[in-house]
C-alpha positions in Angstrom: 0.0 0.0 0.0 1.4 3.0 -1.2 1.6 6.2 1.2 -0.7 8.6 -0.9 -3.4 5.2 -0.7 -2.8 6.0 3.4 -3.0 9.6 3.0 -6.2 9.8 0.9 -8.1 7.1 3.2 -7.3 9.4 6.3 -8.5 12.3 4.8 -11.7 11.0 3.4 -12.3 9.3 7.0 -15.4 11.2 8.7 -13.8 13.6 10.9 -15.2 13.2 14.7 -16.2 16.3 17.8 -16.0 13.9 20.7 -13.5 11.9 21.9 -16.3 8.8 22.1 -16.9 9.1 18.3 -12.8 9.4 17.8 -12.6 5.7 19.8 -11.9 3.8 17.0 -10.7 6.3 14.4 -7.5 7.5 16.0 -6.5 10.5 18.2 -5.5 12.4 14.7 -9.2 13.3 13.4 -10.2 14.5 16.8 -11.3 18.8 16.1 -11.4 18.9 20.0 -14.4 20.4 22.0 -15.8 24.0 22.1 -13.9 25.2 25.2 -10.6 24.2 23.6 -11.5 25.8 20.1 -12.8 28.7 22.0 -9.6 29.2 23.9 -7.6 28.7 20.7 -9.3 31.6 19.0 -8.7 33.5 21.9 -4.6 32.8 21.4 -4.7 33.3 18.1 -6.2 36.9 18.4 -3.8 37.8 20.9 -1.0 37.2 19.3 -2.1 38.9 16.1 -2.3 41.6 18.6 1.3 40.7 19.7 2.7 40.7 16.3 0.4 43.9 15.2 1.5 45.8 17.9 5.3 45.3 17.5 5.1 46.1 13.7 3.0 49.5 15.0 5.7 50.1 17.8 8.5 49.7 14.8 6.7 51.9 12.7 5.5 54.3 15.0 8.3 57.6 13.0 7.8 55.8 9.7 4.6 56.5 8.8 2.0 59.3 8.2 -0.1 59.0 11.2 2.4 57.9 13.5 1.0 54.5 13.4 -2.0 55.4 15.4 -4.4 52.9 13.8 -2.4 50.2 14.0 -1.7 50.2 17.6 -5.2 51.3 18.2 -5.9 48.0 16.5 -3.1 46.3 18.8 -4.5 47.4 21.8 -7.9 46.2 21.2 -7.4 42.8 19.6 -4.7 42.5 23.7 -7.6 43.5 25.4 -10.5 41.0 23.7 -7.9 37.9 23.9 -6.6 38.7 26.9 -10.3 39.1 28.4 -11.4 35.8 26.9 -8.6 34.0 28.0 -9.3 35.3 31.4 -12.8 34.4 31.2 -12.0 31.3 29.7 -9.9 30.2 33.0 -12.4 31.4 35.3 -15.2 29.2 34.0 -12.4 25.8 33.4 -13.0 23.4 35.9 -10.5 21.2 35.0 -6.6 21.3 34.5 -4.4 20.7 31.7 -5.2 17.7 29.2 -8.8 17.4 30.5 -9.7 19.3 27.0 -10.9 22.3 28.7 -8.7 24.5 26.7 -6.5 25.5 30.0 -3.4 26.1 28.2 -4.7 27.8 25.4 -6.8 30.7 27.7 -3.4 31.3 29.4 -1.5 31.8 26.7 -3.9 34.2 25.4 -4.4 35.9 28.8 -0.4 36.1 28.6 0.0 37.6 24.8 -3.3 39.4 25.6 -1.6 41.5 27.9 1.5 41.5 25.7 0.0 43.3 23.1 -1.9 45.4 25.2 1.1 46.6 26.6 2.7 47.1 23.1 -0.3 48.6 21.8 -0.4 51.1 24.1 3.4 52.0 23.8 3.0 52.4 20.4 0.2 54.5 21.0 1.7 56.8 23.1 4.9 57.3 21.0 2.8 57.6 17.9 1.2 60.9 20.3 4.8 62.0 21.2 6.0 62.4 17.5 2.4 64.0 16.0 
């Protein structure tokens, strides 16, 4: 059996939301439950807030406005992940590996405040320079 044979058969297996229905189809297809996805979109904005707010802070003498929108978009994208990660680990009651999406809430609380905090330094140069 060739490896695209292997490859095509996995992908055109049904792909399961609980871990009952993944039993017998392997740990691989398993999307993983709502808290976890939630808390994974939470990461995921905060650290396009992360990465958004150290281009803005880079920027901040280069361009036009000072770089004003960007940051302004830094610090809100911090503030939503960071307060869904927070949220999210308030309302987890279970650890890590339990599928409650523990890990991924604190990592977003953590770049939350990250780009937050470079947000709002970019901010306040892009005022400095205007």
């Amino acid at each position: 059996m060739s490896v695209l044979v292997v490859l095509a058969e996995q992908a055109a297996s049904p792909v399961c939301t609980t871990p009952a229905e993944c039993a017998g189809q392997g740990v691989d297809t398993f999307l993983g439950t709502s808290a976890r996805i939630w808390a994974s979109v939470a990461a995921l904005v905060a650290l396009g807030a992360v990465i958004i707010g150290w281009l803005a802070l880079r920027s901040v003498r280069r361009t036009g406005n000072g770089g004003r929108s960007a940051a302004t978009v830094a610090l809100a994208a911090g503030v939503i992940g960071g307060l869904n990660g927070a949220v999210k680990l308030a309302v987890s009651d279970g650890g890590l590996g339990t599928g409650n999406g523990v890990f991924g809430a604190a990592l977003a609380l953590v770049l939350g405040l990250a780009g937050a905090v470079l947000g709002g330094l970019a901010l306040a140069r892009s005022r400095r320079t205007a």
